[in-house]
C-alpha positions as CSV (number, residue, x, y, z in Angstrom):
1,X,-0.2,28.6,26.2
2,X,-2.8,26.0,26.2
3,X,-6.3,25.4,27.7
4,X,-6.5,27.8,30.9
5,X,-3.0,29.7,30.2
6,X,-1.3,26.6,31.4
7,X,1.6,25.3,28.9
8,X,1.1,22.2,26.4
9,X,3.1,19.3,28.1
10,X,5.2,21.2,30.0
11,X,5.8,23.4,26.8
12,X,5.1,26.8,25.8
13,X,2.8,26.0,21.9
14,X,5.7,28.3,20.1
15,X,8.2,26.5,21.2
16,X,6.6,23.0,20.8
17,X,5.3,23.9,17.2
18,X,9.3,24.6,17.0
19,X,10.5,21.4,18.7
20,X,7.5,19.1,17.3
21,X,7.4,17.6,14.2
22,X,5.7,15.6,12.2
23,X,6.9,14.7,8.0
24,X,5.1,15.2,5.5
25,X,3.2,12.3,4.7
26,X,0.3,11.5,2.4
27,X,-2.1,8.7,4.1
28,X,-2.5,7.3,7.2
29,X,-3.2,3.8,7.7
30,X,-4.6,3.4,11.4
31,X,-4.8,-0.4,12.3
32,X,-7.2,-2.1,14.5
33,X,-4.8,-3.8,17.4
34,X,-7.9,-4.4,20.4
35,X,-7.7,-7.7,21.8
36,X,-11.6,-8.1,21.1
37,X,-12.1,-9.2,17.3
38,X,-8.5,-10.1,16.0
39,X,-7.0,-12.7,18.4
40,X,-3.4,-11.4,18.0
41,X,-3.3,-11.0,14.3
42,X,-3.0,-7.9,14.7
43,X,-0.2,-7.6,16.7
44,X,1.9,-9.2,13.7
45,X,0.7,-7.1,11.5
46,X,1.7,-4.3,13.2
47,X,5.4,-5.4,14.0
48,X,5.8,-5.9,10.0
49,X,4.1,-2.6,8.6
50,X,7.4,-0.6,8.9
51,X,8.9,-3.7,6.6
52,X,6.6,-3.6,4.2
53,X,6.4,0.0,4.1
54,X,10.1,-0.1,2.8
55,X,9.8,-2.8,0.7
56,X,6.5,-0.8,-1.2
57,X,9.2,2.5,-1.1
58,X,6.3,4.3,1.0
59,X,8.5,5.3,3.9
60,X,11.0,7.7,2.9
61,X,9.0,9.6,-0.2
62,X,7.1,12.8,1.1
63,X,4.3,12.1,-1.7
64,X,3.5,9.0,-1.0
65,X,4.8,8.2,2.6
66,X,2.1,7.0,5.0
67,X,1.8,7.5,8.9
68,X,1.0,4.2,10.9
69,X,-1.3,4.3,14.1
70,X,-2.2,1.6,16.2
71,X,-5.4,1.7,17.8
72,X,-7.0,0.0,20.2
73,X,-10.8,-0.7,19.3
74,X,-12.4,1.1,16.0
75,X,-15.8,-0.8,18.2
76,X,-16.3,-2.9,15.1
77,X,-15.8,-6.5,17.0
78,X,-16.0,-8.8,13.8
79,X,-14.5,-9.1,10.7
80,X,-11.1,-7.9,12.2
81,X,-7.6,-7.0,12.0
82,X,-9.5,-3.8,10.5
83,X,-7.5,-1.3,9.0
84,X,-8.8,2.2,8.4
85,X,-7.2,4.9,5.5
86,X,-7.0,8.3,5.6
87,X,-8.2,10.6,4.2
88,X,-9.8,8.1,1.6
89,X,-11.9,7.3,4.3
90,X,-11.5,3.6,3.3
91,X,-12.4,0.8,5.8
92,X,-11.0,-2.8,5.1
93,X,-12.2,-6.2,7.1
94,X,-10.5,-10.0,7.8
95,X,-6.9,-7.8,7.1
96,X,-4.7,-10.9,6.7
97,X,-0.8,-10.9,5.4
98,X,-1.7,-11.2,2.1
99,X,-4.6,-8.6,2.3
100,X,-2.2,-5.9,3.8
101,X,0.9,-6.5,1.0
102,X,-2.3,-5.9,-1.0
103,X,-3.2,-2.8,0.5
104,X,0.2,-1.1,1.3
105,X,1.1,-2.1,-2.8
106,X,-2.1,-1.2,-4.3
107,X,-3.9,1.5,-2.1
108,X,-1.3,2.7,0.1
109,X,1.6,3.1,-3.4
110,X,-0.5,2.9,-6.7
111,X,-3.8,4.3,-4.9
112,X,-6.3,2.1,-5.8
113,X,-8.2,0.5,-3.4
114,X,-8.7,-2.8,-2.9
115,X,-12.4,-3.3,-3.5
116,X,-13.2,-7.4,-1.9
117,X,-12.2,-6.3,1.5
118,X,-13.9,-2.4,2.1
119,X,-16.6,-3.0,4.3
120,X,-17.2,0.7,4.9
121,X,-16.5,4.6,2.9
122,X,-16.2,7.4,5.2
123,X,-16.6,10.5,4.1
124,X,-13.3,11.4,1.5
125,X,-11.3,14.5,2.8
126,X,-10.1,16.5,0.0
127,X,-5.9,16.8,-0.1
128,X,-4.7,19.7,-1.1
129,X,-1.3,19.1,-3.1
């Protein structure tokens, strides 16, 4: 039971930690798509990730698969698309085409980050393995 004894979404938790699942996956690469700061860029972006998530071999692999979010304002207006990854805590600015195939082949598959375009380190969660 959830907050208050009421049910989680019209489930009971056991059954919906039973019925609910998520894959294994090792980063997640959430992507600024707010109308604000990237004058549609983002949207294209978006609509080719699962693309170029197949193409890198990222999508069906356990150890290295990532988890895509879109979200709709990080509140950083400038310097967008932005894409955030997690748990490297790595922020990346001006995320153009060429910029992402960079990321998903370099961060997201090899795991090293792509230094020109971080514009912010979070704090780094440690992963266990």
């Amino acid at each position: 039971k959830g907050w208050a004894g009421k049910p989680y979404y019209g489930f009971d938790r056991r059954v919906a930690m039973d019925v609910l699942k998520i894959r294994p996956y090792r980063r997640h690469l959430l992507l600024c798509t707010g109308p604000r700061c990237t004058q549609g860029e983002s949207a294209a972006l978006w609509a080719s990730l699962g693309e170029r998530f197949r193409s890198a071999g990222i999508d069906e692999d356990d150890r290295v698969r990532v988890k895509r979010t879109q979200c709709s304002c990080f509140a950083v207006c400038r310097g967008g698309p932005i894409v955030c990854v997690q748990p490297d805590g790595v922020w990346y600015h001006s995320v153009t085409s060429e910029v992402m195939d960079r990321s998903v082949r370099e961060h997201l598959k090899e795991g090293r980050v792509v230094e020109e375009h971080v514009f912010h380190r979070g704090p780094q969660i440690t992963v266990q393995e």
